[in-house]
N, C-alpha and C positions, 0 to 999 in steps of 0.2 A: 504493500500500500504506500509508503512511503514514498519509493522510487519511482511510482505511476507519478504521484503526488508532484516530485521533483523535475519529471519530464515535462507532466504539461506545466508547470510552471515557467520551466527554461521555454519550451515552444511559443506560452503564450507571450514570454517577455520578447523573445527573437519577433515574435509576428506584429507586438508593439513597437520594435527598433525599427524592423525592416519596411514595415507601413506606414510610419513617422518620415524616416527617409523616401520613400518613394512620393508620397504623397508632398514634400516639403520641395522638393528636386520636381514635381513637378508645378505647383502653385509661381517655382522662382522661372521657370519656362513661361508660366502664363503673365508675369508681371513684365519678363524680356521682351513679348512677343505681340504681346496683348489678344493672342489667338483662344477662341474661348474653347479651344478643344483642349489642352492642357488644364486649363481651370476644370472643365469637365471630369479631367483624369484624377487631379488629386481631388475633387470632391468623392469620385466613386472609390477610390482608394483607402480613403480616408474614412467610406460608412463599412466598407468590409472589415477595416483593422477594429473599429470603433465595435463595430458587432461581436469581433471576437470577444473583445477584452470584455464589452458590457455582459455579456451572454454570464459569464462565469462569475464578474463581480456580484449579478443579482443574486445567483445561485448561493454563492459561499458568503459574499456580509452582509447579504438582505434577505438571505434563507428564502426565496424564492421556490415553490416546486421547479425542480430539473426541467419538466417538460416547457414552463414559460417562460426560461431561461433560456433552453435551446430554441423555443417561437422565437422569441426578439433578436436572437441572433440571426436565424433563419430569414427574419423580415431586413435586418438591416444586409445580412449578406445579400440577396432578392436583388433588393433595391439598389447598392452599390455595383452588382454584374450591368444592371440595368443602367444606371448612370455609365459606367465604364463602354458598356455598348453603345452610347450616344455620343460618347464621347469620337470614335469614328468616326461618325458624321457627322462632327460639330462644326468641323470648315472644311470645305469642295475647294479642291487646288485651284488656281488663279489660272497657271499655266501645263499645259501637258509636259511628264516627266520627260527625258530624254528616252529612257526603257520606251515608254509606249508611243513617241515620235518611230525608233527606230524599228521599233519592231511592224508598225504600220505602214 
């Protein structure tokens, strides 16, 4: 139990570093660029890491049943694929790449 204990702790901290940074690395693209498809990215970025972490905090210091703890995770993970998938199609290229000039 312990060692279960201590891995999701370390994963969930790694998924707090690694979504902090992703999400921060993309927010400073969307201030460079002012392109609102990066804003898009660390926002969807930012509700996946958020779900993880919030999912488990309700569970374990707000004694939440498990099962609504994994819902809320579920809805914010949902909804950040969902943001992340818009984010794709947040800005249509201005000009055709060279790949699909050349290949045409």
């Amino acid at each position: 139990m312990l060692l279960t204990t201590f891995v999701l702790a370390l994963t969930k901290g790694a998924t707090l570093l690694f979504g902090a940074v992703l999400s921060g690395l993309s927010w400073r693209a969307y201030r460079r660029t002012a392109d609102p498809a990066p804003r898009a990215l660390a926002f969807g970025i930012g509700l996946v890491t958020v779900g993880a972490i919030l999912g488990g905090v309700l569970h374990r210091v707000f004694a939440l049943r498990l099962v609504v703890a994994v819902d809320v995770r579920s809805v914010f993970t949902a909804t950040g694929f969902a943001v992340l998938t818009c984010s794709l199609y947040a800005s249509e290229p201005t000009e055709p790449s060279e790949l699909t000039s050349s290949v045409a």
